[in-house]
N, C-alpha and C positions, 0 to 999 in steps of 0.2 A: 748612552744614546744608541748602543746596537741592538737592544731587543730588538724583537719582532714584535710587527704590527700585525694582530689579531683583529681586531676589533675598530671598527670605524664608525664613527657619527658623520651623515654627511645631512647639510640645514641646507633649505632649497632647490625643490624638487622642479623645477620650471623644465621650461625644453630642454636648455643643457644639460641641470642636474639631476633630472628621472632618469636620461639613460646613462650618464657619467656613473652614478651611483649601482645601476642594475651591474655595470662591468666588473664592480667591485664586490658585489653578491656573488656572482657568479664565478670569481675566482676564490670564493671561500671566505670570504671574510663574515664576522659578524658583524652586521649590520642596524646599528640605530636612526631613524630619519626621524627630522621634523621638517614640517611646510605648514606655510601660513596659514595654507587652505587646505583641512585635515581630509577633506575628501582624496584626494591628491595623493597624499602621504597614506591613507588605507588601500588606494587602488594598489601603491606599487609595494606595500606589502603581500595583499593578494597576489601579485605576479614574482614577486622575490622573496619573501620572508623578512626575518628578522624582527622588528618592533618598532612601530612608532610610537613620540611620546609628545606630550602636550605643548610642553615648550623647548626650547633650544638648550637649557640648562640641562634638562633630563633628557636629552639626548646625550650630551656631550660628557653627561659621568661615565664612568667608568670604559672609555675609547683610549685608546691610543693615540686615534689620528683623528681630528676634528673636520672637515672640509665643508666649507663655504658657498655657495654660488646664490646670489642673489641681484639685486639690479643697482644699485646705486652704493653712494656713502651710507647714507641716511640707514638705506636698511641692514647695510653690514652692520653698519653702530649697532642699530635695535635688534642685530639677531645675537652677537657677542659681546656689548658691554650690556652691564647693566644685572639687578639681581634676578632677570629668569635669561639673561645672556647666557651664551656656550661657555666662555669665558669662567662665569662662576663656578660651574659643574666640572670643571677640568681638570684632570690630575695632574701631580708632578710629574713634569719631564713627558706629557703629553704635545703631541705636535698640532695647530692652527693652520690651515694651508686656504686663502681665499681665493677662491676661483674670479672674482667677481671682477673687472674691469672698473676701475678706482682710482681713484688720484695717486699718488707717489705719498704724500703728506698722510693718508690714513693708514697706508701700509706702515710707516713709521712711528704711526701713533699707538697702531697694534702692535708692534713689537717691543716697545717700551710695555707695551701694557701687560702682554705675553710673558718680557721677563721677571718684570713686577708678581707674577705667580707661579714663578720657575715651571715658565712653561714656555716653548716655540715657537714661531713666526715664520710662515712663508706666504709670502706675496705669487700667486702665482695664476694671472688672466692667460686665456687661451685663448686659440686662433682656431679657423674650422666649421665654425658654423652645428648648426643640429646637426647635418650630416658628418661631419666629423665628430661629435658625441655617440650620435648612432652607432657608427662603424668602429667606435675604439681610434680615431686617426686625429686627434687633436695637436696642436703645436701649443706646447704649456711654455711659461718663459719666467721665471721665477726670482724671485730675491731673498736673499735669508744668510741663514749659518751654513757654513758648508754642511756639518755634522749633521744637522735638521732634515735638509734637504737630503743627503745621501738616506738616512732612513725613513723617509719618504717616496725617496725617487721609484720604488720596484713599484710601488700600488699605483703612485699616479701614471706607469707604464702602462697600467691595466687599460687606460683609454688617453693613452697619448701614447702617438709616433713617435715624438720628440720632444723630451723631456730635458730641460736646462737651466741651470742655474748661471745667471747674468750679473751676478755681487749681493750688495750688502742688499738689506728689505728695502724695497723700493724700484730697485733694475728690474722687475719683473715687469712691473706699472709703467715702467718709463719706456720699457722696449715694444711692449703693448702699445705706446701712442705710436711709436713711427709706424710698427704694424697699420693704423687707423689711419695715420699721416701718408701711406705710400698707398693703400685703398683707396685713398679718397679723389685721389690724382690717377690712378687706374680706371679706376670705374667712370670719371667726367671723359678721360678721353677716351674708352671702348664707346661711350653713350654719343660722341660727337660724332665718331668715327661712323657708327653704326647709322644715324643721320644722316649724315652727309654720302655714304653710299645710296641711302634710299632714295634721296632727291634727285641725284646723278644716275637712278636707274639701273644698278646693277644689283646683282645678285648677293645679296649679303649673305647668304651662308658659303656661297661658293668663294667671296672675299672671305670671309673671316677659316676657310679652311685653307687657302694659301698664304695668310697671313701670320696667320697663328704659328706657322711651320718657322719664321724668321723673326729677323728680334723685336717684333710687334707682340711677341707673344707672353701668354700670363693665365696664371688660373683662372680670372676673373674672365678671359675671354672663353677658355675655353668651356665654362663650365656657367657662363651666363650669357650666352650671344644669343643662344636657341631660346631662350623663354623670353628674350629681350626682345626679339624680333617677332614674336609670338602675344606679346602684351601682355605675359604672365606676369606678376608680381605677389601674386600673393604664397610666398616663400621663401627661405631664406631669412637675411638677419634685417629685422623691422628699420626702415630712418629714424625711429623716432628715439631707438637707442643708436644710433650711429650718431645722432646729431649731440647728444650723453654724452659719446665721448670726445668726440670733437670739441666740446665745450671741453671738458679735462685737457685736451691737445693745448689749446688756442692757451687756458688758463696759465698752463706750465711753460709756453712759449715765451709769456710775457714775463711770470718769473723771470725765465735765463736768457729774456731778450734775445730771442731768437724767432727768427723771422719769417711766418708760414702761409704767404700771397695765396698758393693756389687753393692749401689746405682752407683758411677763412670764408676761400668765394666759393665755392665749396657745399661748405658748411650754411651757407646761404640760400644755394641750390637747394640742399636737403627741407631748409625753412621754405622755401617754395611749394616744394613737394607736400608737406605738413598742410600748407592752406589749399592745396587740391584735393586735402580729405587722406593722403597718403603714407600717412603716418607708420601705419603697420605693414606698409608695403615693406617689398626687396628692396634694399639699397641701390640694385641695378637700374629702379626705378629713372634714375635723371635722363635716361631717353624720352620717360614719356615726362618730362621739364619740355623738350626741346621738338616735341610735336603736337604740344600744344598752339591752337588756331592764334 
């Protein structure tokens, strides 16, 4: 498990994984890419090099390091099991790392299935948004083998601030939900907050710059109150995958019986949103829930 990793297949070219994958060009790696949508995968050859290839299988031969980012279960399944899966094309003692935000239960269905072809497993959703892909500033949170992940960790450095490993496969997914579970509860009350000063007539950016300063404060305000209060929305991470994961939250809640009021109603808001046409909005979206006539 200490070689070095030369050579990367990264499947999933979408906003996160075009530029996740360019960091990884451009620190030298060879690079194989597949995307669904082959236009996609030719542009960012044009702008990085390396080779695209038809399917996800002929990506993933002859890598090292396989990487993931796609949108749901369904399509990890379709990009990695299966006979044109990554999976199939995979060498021994090759490492799998899925970016994708995913239940707990598939990250342990791929690591079973990983070792079944003496090969690797890390569960590993990120935090950060495009902007955080863009600029290399991702928070990865990972689950796997220590060994896996230690030869792992220097590349997924390439575009993550903070890179961690949280236990066996699966802690990656699970720590990922509180992420989603402590967002969800930020962003309803900067969106109430933000409300309720406009009706009271004050100066909402002048509130939210001395609020921010004391323990009202949080990324989410400082880095979404201005397009909030501006009626931007089209930016940032879509509801319509926020509500994705929340459903993953809410499912695993019920598993371990554990009890998520704010997160549910929440989640409900965001189904709000969705019938205002809102779908691909911002997440920060729930102000405009709550200045609706």
């Amino acid at each position: 498990m200490s070689e070095t990793i030369r050579t990367a297949a990264f499947i999933g070219l979408g906003v996160m994984g075009y530029p996740m994958a360019g960091h990884l060009a451009r620190a030298g790696l060879r690079m194989r890419v597949y995307n669904r949508n082959a236009a996609k995968a030719e542009a960012w050859i044009a702008e990085h090099g390396g080779s695209h290839h038809a399917t996800p299988r002929e990506a993933a031969e002859g890598a090292d390091l396989v990487l993931v980012c796609v949108g749901n279960d369904d399509d990890v399944r379709q990009v990695v099991i299966g006979q044109d899966g990554a999976l199939a094309g995979m060498r021994d003692n090759a490492v799998l790392v899925d970016h994708t935000t995913a239940s707990a239960d598939l990250a342990r269905e791929l690591d079973q299935a990983c070792r079944a072809r003496n090969c690797h497993f890390i569960d590993a959703p990120v935090s950060g948004g495009q902007q955080g892909a863009v600029n290399g500033a991702l928070t990865i949170m990972c689950g796997g083998e220590d060994s896996a992940f230690e030869r792992a960790r220097p590349r997924l450095a390439h575009y993550g601030k903070a890179v961690t490993l949280l236990g066996a496969s699966g802690a990656g997914q699970m720590t990922k939900m509180v992420n989603q579970i402590c967002i969800a509860g930020l962003v309803q009350g900067l969106a109430e907050g933000l409300h309720f000063a406009e009706r009271a007539g004050l100066d909402r950016e002048q509130v939210i710059a001395v609020i921010s300063q004391g323990a009202a404060g949080s990324w989410q305000m400082v880095n979404r109150h201005s397009t909030m209060i501006a009626d931007d929305y089209d930016h940032g991470f879509a509801v319509d995958w926020m509500r994705k994961d929340l459903n993953i939250c809410l499912a695993e809640a019920r598993r371990l019986d554990a009890r998520l009021p704010v997160t549910a109603l929440v989640d409900q808001f965001y189904g709000d949103i969705q019938a205002m046409g809102g779908g691909r909005w911002d997440t920060s979206s729930l102000l405009k829930r709550l200045q609706r006539d």
